[in-house]
C-alpha positions in Angstrom: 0.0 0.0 0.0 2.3 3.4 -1.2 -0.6 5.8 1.0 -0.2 3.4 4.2 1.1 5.8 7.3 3.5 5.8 8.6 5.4 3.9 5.3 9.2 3.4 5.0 9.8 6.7 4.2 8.7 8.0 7.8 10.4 5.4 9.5 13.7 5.9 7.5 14.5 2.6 7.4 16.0 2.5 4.0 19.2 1.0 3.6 19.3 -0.7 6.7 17.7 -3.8 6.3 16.7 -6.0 3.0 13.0 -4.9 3.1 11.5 -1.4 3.7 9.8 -1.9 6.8 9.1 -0.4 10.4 12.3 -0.1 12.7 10.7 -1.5 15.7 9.2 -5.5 16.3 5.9 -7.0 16.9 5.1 -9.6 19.5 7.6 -12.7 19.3 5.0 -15.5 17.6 6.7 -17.0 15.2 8.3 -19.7 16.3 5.1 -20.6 18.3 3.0 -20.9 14.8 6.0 -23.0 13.1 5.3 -25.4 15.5 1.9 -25.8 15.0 2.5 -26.0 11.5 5.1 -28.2 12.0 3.4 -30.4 14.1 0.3 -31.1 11.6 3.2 -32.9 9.3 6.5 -33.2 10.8 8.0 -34.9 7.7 6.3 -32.7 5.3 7.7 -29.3 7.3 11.3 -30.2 8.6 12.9 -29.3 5.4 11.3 -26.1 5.2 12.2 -25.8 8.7 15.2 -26.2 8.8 16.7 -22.9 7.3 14.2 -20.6 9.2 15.5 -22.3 13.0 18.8 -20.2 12.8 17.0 -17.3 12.2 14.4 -17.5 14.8 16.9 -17.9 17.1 18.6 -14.9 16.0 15.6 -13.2 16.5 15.2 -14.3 19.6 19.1 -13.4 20.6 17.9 -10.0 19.7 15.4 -9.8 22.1 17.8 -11.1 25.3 20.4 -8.1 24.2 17.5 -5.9 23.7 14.8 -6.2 25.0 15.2 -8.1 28.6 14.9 -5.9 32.0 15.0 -9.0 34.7 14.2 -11.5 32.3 10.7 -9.2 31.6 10.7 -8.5 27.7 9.9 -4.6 26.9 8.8 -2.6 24.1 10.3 1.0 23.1 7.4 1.3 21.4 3.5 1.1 22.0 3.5 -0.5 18.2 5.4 -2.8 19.4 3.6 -4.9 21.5 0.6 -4.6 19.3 -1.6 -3.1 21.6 -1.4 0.5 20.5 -3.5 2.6 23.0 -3.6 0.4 25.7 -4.0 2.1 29.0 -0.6 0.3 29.7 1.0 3.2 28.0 -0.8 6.0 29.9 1.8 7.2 32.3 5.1 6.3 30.4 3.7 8.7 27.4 2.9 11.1 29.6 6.0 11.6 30.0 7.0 12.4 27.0 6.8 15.8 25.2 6.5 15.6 21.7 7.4 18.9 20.5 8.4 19.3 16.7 6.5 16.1 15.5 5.0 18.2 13.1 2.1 17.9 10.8 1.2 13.9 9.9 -1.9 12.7 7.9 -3.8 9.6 9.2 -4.8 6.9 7.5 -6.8 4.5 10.3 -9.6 7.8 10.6 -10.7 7.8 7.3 -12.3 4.8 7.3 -13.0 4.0 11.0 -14.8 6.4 13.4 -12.2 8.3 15.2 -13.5 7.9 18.4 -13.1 4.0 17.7 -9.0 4.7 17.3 -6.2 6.6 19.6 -6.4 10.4 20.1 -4.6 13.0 18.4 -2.3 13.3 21.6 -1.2 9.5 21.2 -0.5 10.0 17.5 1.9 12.7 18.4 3.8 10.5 20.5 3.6 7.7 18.6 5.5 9.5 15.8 7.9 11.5 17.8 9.1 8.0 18.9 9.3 7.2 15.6 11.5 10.4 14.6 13.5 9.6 17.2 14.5 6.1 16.5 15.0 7.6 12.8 17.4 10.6 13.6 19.6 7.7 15.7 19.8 5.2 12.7 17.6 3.1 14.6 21.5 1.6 16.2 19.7 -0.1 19.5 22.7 1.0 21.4 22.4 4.9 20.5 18.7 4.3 21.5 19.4 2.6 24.8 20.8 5.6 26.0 18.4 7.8 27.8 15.5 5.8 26.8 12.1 8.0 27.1 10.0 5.0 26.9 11.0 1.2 28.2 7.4 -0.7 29.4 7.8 -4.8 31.0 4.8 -6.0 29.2 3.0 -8.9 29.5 2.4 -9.5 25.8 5.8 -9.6 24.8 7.2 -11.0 27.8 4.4 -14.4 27.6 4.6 -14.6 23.3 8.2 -15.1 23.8 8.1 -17.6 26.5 5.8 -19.7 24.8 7.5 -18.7 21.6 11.5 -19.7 22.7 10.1 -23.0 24.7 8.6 -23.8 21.1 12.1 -22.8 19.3 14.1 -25.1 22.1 11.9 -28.2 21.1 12.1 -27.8 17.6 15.7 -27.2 17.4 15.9 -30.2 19.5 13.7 -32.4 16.9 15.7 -31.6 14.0 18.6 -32.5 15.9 20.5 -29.2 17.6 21.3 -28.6 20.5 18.8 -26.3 22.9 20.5 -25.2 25.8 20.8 -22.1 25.1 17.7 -22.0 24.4 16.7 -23.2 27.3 18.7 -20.7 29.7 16.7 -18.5 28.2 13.7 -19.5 29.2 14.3 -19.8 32.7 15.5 -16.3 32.4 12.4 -14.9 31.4 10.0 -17.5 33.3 11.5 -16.0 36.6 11.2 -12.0 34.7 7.6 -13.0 33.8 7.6 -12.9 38.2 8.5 -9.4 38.1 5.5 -8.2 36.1 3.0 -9.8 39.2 1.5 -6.8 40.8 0.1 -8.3 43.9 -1.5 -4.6 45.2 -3.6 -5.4 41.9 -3.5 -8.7 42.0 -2.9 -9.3 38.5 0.0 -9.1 36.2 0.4 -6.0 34.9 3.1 -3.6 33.1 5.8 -1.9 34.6 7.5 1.3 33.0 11.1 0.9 32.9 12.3 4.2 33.3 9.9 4.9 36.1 10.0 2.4 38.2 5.4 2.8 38.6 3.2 0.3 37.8 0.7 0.7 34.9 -2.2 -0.7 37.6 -3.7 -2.1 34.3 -5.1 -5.4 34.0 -5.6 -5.9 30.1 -6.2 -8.8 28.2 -2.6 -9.3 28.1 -2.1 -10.4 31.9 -4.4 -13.9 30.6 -1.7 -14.6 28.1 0.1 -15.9 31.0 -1.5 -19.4 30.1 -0.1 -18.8 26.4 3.0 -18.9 27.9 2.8 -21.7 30.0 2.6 -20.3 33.6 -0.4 -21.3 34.9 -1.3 -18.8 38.0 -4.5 -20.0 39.7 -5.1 -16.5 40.9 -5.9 -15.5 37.4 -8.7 -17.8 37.1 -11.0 -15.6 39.6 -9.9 -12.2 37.8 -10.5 -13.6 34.4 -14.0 -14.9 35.5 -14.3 -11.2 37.3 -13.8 -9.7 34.2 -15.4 -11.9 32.3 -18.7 -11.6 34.3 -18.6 -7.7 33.8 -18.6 -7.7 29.7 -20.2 -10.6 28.7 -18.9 -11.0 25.3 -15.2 -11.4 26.7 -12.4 -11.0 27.0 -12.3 -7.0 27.0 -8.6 -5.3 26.5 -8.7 -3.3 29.5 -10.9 -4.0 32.5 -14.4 -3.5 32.8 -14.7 -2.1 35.9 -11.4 -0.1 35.5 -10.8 3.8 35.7 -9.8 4.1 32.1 -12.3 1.5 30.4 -14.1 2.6 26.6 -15.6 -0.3 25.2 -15.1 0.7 21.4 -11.5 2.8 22.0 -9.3 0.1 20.3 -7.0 -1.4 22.8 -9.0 0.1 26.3 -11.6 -2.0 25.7 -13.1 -3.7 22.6 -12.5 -7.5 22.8 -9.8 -8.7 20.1 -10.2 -12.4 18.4 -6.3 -13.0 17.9 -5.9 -12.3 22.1 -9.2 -14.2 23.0 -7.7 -17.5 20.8 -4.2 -17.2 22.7 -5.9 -16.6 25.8 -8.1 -19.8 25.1 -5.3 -22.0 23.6 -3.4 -21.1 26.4 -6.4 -22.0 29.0 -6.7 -25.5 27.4 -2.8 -26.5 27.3 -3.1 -25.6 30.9 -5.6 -28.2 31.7 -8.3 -25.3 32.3 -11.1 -26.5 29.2 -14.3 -25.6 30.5 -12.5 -22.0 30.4 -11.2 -22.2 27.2 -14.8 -23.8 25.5 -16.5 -20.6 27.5 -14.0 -18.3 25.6 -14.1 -19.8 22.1 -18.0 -19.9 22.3 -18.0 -16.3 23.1 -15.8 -15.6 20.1 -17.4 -17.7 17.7 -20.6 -16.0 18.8 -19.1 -12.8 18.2 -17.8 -13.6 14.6 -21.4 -15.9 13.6 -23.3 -12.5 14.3 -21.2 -10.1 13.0 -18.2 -11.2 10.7 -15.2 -10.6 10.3 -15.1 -7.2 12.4 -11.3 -5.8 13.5 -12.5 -5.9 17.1 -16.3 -6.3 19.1 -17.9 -4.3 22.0 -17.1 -6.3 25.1 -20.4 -5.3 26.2 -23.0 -5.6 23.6 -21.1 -7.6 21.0 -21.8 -4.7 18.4 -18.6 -4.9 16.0 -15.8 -2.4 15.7 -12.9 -1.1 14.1 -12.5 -2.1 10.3 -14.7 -4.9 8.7 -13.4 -8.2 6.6 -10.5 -8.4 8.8 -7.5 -10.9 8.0 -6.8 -11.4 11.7 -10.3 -12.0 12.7 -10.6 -14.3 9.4 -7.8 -16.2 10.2 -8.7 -17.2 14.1 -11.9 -18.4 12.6 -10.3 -20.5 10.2 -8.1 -22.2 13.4 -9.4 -22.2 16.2 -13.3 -21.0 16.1 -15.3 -22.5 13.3 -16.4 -26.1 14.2 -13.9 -27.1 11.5 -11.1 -24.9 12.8 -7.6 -26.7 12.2 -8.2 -28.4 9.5 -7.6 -25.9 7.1 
């Protein structure tokens, strides 16, 4: 798409890599969905494979040197965890002062209802990041130094658990050797500790440069069961929250301060998160939790398509229609004939 904002061009990230893309990551799933893939026909995937392990691991490497406070994995920025406007965010972009962003054009409002996306105050920070990590090359170690924004989030910190636990056991089928692997995963196991906020009782994010707590419970804290940690004090808050927006799960608490059940990421309920959330339930041995959520969600999708995101508490859908995302959790995990596709 040559209109799509912010393209290559804002980001500056020509030259630097072999694609003209964003200079900033997206939630560590990759390895997670080779194995599923893989695991529907080992001997018709380990030869494809087999050239991508190296690089996933790689990726992963990056993320340790990067990315790791404690073991917790961070973003730099809100992009990056997928979860653009998350309440998460609040108080580390308050902190920041975006003068001399300049004037931007936005694509997301012009076909989706402003009031349905983030404000004109996140935008602005959202691109001043941007700028920054532009004017500094996007070099990681120029823009470790005096970081403005550093957040422990759950989302990145339980996809890459389950993610590098996934990598160690499929380097280890075709034959390498995982420890490293492994030591990574303990590492950020015991960081995934750090982001328990017991005054909240949840796990939350924690802003890096700060120190504060974002007191947030989002749909994020559930992907704890995506990656394997399996906290029986999350059961009552996930049926909590459930109870209070019936068509769950909502991004953001229902009964919390900042709650707006069609503001993108503080509230609307998100298909890809609910069929983590639920995958994650049933590895754990929790399946009248996870049948509750995928009901929910196939509900949601039978009654209104293929919608970017849903009202946690009507159902009414959101965001953009004929969404791929949406689409695609249909087609494996929510239809009755999901996985065989």
């Amino acid at each position: 798409d040559p209109g799509y904002f912010p393209g290559p061009d804002v980001w500056g990230t020509q030259g630097i890599g072999p694609i003209a893309s964003s200079g900033i990551s997206q939630p560590p799933v990759a390895a997670s969905f080779a194995r599923l893939i893989y695991d529907a026909d080992p001997d018709a995937g380990r030869e494809r494979l087999r050239p991508l392990l190296p690089k996933l691991v790689e990726w992963h490497r990056w993320f340790m040197d990067w990315r790791s406070d404690e073991g917790a994995i961070c973003i730099t920025h809100p992009w990056e965890a997928g979860r653009d406007n998350a309440p998460d965010w609040d108080g580390a972009m308050a902190a920041i002062d975006p003068v001399g962003v300049g004037e931007y054009t936005r694509r997301d409002t012009s076909h989706v209802d402003p009031s349905m996306r983030p404000t004109k105050e996140d935008y602005d920070r959202y691109i001043w990041l941007v700028q920054r990590g532009k004017k500094l090359g996007w070099d990681e170690a120029k823009m470790a130094e005096n970081r403005p924004f550093m957040v422990a989030d759950p989302t990145m910190t339980f996809t890459f658990l389950r993610s590098n636990r996934d990598l160690a056991d499929l380097t280890e089928a075709l034959g390498g050797d995982r420890v490293e692997l492994d030591d990574w995963s303990a590492e950020v196991e015991a960081g995934a500790g750090t982001l328990w906020n017991d005054a909240l009782g949840s796990y939350d994010s924690r802003d890096v440069v700060s120190g504060e707590w974002s007191q947030s419970i989002s749909n994020a804290s559930f992907l704890c069961w995506w990656g394997g940690v399996d906290n029986p004090q999350m059961l009552a808050v996930l049926e909590r929250v459930s109870d209070a927006a019936p068509f769950a799960v909502a991004s953001y608490d229902p009964e919390g301060p900042k709650f707006n059940a069609r503001r993108y990421w503080r509230g609307p309920v998100w298909g890809i998160m609910n069929t983590l959330i639920g995958m994650g339930l049933e590895a754990c041995g929790h399946k009248a939790e996870a049948a509750r959520l995928r009901e929910t969600t196939r509900k949601l999708i039978e009654d209104h398509g293929f919608a970017e995101y849903f009202d946690p508490l009507t159902g009414d859908p959101a965001g953009g229609m004929n969404f791929t995302w949406t689409a695609a959790i249909w087609l494996g995990w929510v239809s009755p004939g999901a996985g065989r596709h």
